[in-house]
C-alpha angles and dihedrals in degrees: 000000000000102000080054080055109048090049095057086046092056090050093052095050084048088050091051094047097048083054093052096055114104100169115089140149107300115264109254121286110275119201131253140210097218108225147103116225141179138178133290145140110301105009132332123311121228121242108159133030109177115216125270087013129143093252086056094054093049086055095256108161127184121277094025111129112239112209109167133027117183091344098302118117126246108233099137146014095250087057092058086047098052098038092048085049094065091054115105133185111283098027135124119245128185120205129194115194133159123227119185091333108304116103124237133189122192135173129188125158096253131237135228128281111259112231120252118276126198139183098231105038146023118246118232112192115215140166140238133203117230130159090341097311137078128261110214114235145165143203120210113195123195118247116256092007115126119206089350117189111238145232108221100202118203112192141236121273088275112114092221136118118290084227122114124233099224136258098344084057115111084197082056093055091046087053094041089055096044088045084043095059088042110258120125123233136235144199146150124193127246119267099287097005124116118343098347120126142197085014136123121275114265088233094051099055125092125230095268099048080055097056087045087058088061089033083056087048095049095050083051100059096048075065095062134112130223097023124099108247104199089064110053109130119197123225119196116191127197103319088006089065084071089051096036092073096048089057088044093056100048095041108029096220113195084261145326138224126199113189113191108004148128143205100201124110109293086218092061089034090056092047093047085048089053090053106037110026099072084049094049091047095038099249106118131009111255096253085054093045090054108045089049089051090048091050079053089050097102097025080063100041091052099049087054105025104028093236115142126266128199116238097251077060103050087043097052088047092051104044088049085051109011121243115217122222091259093063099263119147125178078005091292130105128246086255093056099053096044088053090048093045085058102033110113125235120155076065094061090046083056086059107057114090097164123093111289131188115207102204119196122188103219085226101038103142101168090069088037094203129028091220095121096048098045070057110055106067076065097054098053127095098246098039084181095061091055133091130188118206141178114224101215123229090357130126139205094284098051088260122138110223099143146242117001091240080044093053090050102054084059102051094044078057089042095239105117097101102084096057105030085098103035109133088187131028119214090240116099093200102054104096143261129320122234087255089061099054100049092041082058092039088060090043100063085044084067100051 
């Protein structure tokens, strides 16, 4: 009868721990289209086109002006998101783009994308299972670097691949310097996002399924092999420094590290967006900024609180970010805004005693003021452990541009593209990068 038992329970304990298990093989290499695109009159301009791509192939050049992909027109960044998403290895795609006024088609069957390459390490793909689907995910390992502890980096609010795009991404510098001082690097996409397959949309989770997807990737790289797993360090950046200390206080990583982040209402962050950034960036004076974002104000409060607007609100709101006809604004659902209005996260904060770094870039106009970080190393469990620092001369997206007055000047000359996703600047004597600080920041973790 024992032996009967023994062997149940065996099987029980064999079940638990198959169910457990997050890591698995990486979904099947998805297409890609290859560029980087923002908004602009007309489509989306192009402001990136990685090399050997797709888009490459088809004759895209920066600065054209796509205005069509697969028949779908390019009216914001999310619709070439989610049309790109749908494009698999082997397809047709059709592009219509502008370039200097004269209009271009092209078609080609697309190819895979190529998988990362860096200087300073070697990319492994992997998968990770999440709400009966795959994630996908990827490891990459410093060369020459035996059992390395690991930065597991959770990205910004943009439902958009984890990938970089090469050597003009800002995300690619920050890699290259962690890889560089000998830590891997790891990250896993968004639900829908990438490589993953049989998930949820990015654009149809919640806040909370979100968190459980990095929740999912974390529990997956406890599972790897050849790192060393009492030194994984998370890095949250932007929105992902909200997700970055509920992780740390349910899994006590050796630190973590949030750069350009909050922990205010999203509701009052949004309407404070809507008043000071077109000042900050030149845009608008400061008396023109306001009353258009007053004329936002309830437009704002109901997306995240529910409460009513009145039609003039929701009008002025949609025609400054554009609302699609299923109810997305800023690429989320109603559902997701309203779970991370209420999400909290100054208990979360309660929660971390392990070391934490704060990281501020000095021209950082998409946070507007770095309040809420100078205040998080207070608000941790183990103030001690935790440091606040200005990034000098960074912005939002780890690029060095310079000074905020700096920053301005240029983009009232309109010569600031060139340098708003710069992860280094040509002049040695700049500053460091964001890389730099964190790499030091570990460092003196480590005695």
């Amino acid at each position: 009868m024992r032996k009967y038992l023994l062997t149940a329970l065996s099987l029980i304990m064999l079940a638990a721990t198959g169910a457990n298990a997050q890591l698995t093989e990486p979904p099947l290499r998805k297409a890609s289209l290859g560029v980087g695109a923002q908004k602009a009159r007309g489509g989306l301009e192009i402001v990136l086109v990685v090399e050997g791509s797709n888009a490459e192939r088809m004759g895209i050049k920066v600065s054209d002006l796509l205005t069509s992909l697969n028949g779908v027109d390019m009216r914001e960044v999310e619709d070439l998101i989610e049309t790109a998403g749908t494009l698999r290895t082997g397809d047709n795609a059709t592009v219509t783009f502008i370039r200097q006024g004269k209009e271009t088609e092209e078609t080609a069957q697309l190819t895979a994308k190529r998988v990362e390459t860096f200087e300073h390490g070697t990319t492994q793909l992997h998968g990770v299972k999440y709400n009966g689907g795959t994630l996908g995910a990827s490891l990459v390992t410093p060369n020459h670097a035996e059992k390395p502890g690991v930065v597991f980096y959770i990205q910004g609010l943009a439902c958009a691949s984890m990938e970089t795009y090469g050597a003009g991404d800002p995300n690619g510098g920050f890699f290259e310097d962690l890889l560089a001082a000998g830590h891997a690097v790891w990250r896993v996409e968004k639900p829908g996002m990438g490589d993953s397959a049989g998930t949820p949309g990015c654009s149809d989770v919640t806040y909370p399924e979100e968190v459980e997807a990095f929740r999912a990737g974390y529990r997956a790289l406890r599972q790897m092999k050849g790192i060393d797993k009492d030194r994984i360090v998370l890095f949250g950046h932007s929105q992902g420094g909200l997700i970055a200390p509920e992780l740390a206080a349910e899994f006590d990583p050796y630190g973590t590290v949030v750069f350009g982040t909050l922990f205010s209402s999203w509701a009052e962050y949004r309407f404070d967006l809507a008043r000071y950034q077109p000042v900050m960036l030149g845009n608008r004076t400061a008396k023109s900024s306001f009353a258009h974002a007053e004329r936002m104000k309830e437009a704002i409060f109901e997306i995240f609180r529910g409460t009513p607007a009145s039609e003039d609100s929701r009008k002025a709101l949609c025609r400054s970010y554009g609302c699609t006809d299923d109810g997305l604004v800023w690429g989320r659902n109603p559902a997701f805004w309203r779970t991370l209005e209420t999400a909290d996260f100054i208990g979360h904060w309660a929660r971390v005693d392990t070391p934490v770094l704060s990281l501020a870039g000095e021209s950082d106009v998409a946070i507007i003021s770095d309040r809420d970080q100078r205040l998080i190393p207070l608000m941790t469990a183990a103030p001690d452990k935790a440091t606040f620092q200005v990034a000098k001369g960074i912005n939002h997206f780890m690029a060095q541009v310079g000074s905020p007055e700096e920053v301005y000047a240029m983009r009232k000359a309109g010569t600031h593209r060139p340098v708003q996703f710069r992860y280094r600047s040509p002049d040695p004597d700049f500053g460091p990068t964001v890389g730099a600080y964190t790499v030091d920041w570990i460092k003196n973790l480590d005695g």
